[in-house]
C-alpha positions in Angstrom: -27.3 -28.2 -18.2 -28.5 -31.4 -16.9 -29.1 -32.3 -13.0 -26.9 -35.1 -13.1 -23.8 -37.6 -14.5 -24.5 -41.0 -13.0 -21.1 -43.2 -13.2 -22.1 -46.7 -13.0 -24.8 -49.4 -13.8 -25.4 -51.3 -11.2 -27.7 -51.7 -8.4 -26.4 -48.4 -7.0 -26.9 -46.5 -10.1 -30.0 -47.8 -11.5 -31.7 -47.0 -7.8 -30.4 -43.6 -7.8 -31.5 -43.0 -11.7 -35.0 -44.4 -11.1 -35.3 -42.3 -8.0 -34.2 -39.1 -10.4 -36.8 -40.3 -13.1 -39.1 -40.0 -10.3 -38.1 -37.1 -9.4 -38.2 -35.4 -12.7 -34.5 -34.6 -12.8 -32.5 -34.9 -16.3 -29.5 -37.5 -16.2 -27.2 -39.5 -18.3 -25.9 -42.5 -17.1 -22.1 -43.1 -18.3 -20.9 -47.3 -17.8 -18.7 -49.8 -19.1 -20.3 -52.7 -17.2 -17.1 -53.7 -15.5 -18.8 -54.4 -12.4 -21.0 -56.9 -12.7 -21.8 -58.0 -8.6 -25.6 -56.5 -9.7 -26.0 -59.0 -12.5 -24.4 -62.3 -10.1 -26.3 -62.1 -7.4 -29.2 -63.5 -6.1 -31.3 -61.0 -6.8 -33.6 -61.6 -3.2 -34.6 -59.5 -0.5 -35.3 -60.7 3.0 -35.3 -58.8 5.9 -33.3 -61.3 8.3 -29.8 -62.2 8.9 -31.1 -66.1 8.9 -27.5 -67.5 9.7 -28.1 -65.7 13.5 -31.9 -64.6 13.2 -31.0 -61.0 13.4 -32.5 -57.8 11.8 -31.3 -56.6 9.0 -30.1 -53.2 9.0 -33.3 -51.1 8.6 -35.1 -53.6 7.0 -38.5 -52.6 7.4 -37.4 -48.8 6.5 -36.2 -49.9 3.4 -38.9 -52.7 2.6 -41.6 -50.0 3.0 -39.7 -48.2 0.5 -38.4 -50.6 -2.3 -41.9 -52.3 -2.7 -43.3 -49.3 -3.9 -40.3 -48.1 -5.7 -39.9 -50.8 -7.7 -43.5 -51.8 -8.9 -43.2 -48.0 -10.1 -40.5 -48.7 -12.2 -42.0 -52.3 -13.3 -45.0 -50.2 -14.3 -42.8 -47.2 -16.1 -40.9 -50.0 -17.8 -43.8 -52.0 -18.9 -41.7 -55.0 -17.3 -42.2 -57.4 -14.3 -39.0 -58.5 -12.5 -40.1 -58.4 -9.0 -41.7 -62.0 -8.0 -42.9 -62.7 -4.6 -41.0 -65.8 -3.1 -41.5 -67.8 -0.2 -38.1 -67.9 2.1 -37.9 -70.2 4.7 -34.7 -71.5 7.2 -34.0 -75.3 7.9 -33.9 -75.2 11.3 -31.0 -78.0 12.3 -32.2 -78.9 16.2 -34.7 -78.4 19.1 -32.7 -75.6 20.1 -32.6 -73.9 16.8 -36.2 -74.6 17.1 -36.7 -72.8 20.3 -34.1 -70.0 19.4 -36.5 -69.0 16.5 -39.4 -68.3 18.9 -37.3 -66.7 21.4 -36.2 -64.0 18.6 -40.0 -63.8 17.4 -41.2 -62.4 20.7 -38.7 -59.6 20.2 -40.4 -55.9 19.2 -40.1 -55.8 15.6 -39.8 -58.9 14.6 -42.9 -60.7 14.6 -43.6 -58.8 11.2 -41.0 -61.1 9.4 -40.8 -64.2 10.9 -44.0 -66.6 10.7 -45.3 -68.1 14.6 -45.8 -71.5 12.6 -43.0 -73.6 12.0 -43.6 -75.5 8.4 -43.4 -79.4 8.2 -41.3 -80.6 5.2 -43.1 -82.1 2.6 -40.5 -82.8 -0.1 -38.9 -86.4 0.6 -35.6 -84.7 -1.8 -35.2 -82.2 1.2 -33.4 -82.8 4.3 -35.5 -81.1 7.2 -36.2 -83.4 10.7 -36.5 -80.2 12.7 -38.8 -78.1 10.2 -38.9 -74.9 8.7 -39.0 -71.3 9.9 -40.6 -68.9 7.2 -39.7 -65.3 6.9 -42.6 -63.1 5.6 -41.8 -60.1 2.7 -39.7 -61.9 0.9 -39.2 -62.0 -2.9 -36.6 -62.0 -6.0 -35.1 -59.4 -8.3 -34.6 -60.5 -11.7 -31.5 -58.1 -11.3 -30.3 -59.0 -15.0 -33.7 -58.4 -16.5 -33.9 -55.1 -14.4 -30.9 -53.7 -15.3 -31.4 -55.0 -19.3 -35.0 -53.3 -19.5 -33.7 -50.0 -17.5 -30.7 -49.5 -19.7 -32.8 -50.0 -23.1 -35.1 -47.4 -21.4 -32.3 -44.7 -21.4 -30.7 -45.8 -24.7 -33.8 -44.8 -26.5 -34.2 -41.7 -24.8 -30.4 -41.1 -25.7 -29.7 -40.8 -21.5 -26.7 -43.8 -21.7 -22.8 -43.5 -22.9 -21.0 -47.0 -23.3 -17.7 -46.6 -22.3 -15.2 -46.0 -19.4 -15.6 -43.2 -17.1 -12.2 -41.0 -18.0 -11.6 -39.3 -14.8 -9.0 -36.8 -16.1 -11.6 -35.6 -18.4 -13.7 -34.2 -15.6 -13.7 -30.6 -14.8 -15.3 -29.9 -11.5 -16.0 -26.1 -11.2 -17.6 -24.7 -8.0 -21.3 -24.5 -9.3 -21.5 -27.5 -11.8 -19.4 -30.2 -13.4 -17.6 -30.6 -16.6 -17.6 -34.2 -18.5 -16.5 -33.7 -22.7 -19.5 -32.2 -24.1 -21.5 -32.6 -20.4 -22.3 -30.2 -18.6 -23.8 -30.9 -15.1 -24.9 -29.5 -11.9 -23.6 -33.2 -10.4 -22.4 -36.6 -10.9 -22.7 -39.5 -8.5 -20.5 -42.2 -8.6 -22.1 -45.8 -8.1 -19.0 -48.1 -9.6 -19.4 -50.9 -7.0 -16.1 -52.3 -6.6 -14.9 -50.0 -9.3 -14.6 -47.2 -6.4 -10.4 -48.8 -5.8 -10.1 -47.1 -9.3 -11.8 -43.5 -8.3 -9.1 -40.8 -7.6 -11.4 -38.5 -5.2 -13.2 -41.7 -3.2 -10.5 -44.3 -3.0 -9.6 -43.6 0.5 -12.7 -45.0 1.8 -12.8 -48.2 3.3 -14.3 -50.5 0.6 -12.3 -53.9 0.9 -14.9 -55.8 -1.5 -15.8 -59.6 -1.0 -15.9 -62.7 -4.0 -19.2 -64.5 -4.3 -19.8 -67.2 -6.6 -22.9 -68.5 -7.3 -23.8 -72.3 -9.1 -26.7 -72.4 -11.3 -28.3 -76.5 -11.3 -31.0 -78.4 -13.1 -33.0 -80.2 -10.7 -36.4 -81.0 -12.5 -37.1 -83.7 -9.7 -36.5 -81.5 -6.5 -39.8 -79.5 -6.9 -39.1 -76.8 -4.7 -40.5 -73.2 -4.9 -39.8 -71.9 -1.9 -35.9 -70.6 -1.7 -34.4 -73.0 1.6 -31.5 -71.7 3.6 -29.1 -73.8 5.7 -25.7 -74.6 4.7 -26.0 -72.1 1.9 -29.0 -70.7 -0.3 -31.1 -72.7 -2.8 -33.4 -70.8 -5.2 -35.9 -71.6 -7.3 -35.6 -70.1 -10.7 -38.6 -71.8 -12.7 -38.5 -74.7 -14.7 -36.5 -77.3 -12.7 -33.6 -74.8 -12.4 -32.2 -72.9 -9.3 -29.3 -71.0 -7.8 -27.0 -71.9 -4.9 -24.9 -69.8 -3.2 -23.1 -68.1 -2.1 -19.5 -68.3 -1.2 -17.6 -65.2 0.7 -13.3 -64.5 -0.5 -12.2 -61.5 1.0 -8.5 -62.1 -0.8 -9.3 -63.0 -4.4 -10.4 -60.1 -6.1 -11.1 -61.4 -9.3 -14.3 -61.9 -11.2 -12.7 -65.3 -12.5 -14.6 -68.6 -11.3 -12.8 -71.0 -8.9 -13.3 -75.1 -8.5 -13.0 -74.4 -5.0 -16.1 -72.6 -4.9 -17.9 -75.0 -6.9 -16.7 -78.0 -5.0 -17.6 -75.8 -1.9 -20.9 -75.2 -3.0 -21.9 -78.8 -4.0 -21.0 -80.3 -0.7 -22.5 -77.4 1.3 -25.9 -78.0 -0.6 -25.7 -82.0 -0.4 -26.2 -81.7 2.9 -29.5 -80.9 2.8 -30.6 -82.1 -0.3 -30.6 -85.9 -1.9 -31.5 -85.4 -5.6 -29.5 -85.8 -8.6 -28.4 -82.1 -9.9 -26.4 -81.0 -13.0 -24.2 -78.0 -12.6 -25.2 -76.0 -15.3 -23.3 -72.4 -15.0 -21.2 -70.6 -12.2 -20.7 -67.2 -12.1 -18.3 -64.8 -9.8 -18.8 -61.2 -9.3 -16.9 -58.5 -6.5 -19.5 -57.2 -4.2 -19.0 -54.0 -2.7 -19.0 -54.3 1.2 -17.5 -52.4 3.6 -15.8 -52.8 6.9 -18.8 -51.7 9.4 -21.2 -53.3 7.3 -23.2 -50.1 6.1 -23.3 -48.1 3.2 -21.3 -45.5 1.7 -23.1 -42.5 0.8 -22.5 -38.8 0.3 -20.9 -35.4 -0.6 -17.3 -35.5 -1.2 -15.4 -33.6 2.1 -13.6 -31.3 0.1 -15.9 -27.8 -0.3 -14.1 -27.5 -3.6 -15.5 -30.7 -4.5 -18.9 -30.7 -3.3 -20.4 -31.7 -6.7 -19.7 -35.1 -5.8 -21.1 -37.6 -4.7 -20.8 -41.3 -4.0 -23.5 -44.3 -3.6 -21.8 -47.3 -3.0 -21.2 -50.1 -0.5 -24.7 -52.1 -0.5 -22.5 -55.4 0.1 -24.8 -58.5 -0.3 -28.4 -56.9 -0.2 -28.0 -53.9 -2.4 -32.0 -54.9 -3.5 -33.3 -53.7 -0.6 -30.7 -50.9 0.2 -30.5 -49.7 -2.7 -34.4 -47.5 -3.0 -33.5 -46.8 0.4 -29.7 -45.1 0.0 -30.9 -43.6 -3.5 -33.6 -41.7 -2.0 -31.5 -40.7 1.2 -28.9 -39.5 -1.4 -31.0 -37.0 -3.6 -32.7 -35.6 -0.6 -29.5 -34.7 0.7 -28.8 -33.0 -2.4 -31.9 -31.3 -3.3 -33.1 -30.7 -0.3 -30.2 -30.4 2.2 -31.5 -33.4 4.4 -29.0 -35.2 6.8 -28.2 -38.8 6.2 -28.5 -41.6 8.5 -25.2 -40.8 9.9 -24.5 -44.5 9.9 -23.7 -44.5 6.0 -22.8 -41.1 5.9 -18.9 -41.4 4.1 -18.2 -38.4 6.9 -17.5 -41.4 9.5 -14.7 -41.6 7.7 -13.4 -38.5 7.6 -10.1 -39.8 9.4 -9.3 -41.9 6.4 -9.2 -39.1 4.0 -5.4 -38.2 3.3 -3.9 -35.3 4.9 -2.5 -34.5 1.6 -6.0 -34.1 0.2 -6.9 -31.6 2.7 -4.5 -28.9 2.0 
């Protein structure tokens, strides 16, 4: 019998198998790849809202712990996808000027946001009022990632491709059942998937679009990613990604020419050079109505064998280390979770049916 069944690729599930690699526990990972919001996005971690220079929610908690976490598994892998990446915010007046400064006195930040504003140097960059920098910032080659973790486990014969059947799991009251599997657990990380999952889809995960352009720019010369009216990051090689947009209504993973028309003006209006649209991708990511993850057991005592990691929303890179580790404490070593993503805050949402 194996520790665990891990249902889902992604962000969520790659975090929680590295963190059982590093654990020593015995896995397989069961996907389809129908979620892709992992694979679209960005890829960055920064620990600041820039659009209202807030905190992110435990950012330095989970910074502290995702550096480390994933330059183990760059150096298990034999891979690099983590690149250090200078993130800075086009500051748009004197007052957004000043209201940087008044948010760096504040306890706590001072660590992430740089006392020297930087002067704009690229004449292709529209910046009168400078730049604010945000310190600990960097990119996750998610794809890259997720390509080399996968191949890891395919070789050790740890991965099934194909749809999670959830009639075919049998869920007894000291281990779980899945065809020839037999499991003390199984975590389900399916992203937006979760509307399909019969024991979690009361939970509040409504799911937002995001599309993402990819450009070729080989005159713009930037290599710091630049936020204003939407993110511009460098990729290498004259190339960069801008995004992103937020649907809460479309749930499809189909790309719009609103979203690329949307895109285009938003990042004309801070920069002047010629750019070819060269790709545009869509993905579902999976947020949630406060904002915070979900994680944990399932309510039911008769269903305590599973569990869910979900919910990361837009910066599942630097949640993710952080939720994964929360998650198989709880389960190995009976160690509360932050009762903020703890799924029991919504216990009220569970049908009454369900807990007969």
């Amino acid at each position: 019998m194996i520790d665990y069944v891990i249902v889902g690729s992604g962000l969520a599930g790659i975090c929680f198998a590295e963190t059982a690699t590093q654990n020593e526990k015995r896995f397989v990972m069961i996907s389809d790849h129908s979620q892709n919001a992992s694979l679209v996005a960005a890829g960055m971690y920064n620990p600041l809202v820039l659009k209202r220079f807030t905190m992110a929610w435990q950012a330095g908690k989970q910074l502290d712990l995702a550096m480390p976490f994933y330059q183990r598994m760059q150096e298990r892998l034999s891979v690099q996808f983590n690149h250090k990446l200078r993130v800075a915010r086009i500051l748009s007046s004197v007052e957004e000027q000043n209201n940087w400064f008044v948010t760096l006195d504040k306890p706590a930040f001072g660590r992430f946001m740089s006392s020297q504003l930087l002067s704009n140097n690229n004449t292709f960059v529209k910046a009168p009022h400078q730049l604010g920098e945000v310190k600990e910032t960097g990119r996750i080659d998610t794809v890259k990632m997720r390509d080399s973790f996968v191949k890891d486990l395919i070789e050790k014969q740890q991965f099934i491709s194909e749809s999670f059947d959830y009639n075919a799991l049998e869920i007894k009251a000291d281990h779980i059942v899945y065809k020839e599997i037999k499991a003390k657990n199984i975590i389900f990380a399916e992203g937006y998937g979760l509307k399909q999952n019969p024991w979690f889809n009361y939970l509040p995960l409504v799911g937002t679009k995001g599309e993402y352009l990819s450009i070729y720019a080989p005159e713009l010369k930037e290599e710091k990613a630049l936020k204003s009216a939407c993110f511009l990051i460098p990729l290498g090689g004259g190339y960069y990604k801008v995004g992103a947009t937020y649907k809460w209504q479309d749930k499809t993973s189909k790309t719009t020419l609103e979203a690329r028309e949307e895109l285009i003006k938003k990042l004309k209006k801070f920069i002047t050079v010629d750019f070819e649209v060269v790709d545009q991708v869509a993905g579902i990511r999976p947020t949630v109505t406060d904002r915070r993850p979900l994680v944990g057991r399932h309510p039911d005592s008769k269903l305590k064998r599973l569990f869910l990691l979900n919910g990361f929303g837009s910066r599942g890179v630097l949640i993710g280390p952080y939720a994964a580790q929360a998650l198989i404490t709880l389960i190995e070593e009976e160690e509360p979770l932050d009762v903020e993503m703890d799924i029991s805050r919504f216990s009220a949402h569970w049908p009454s049916d369900q807990k007969k």
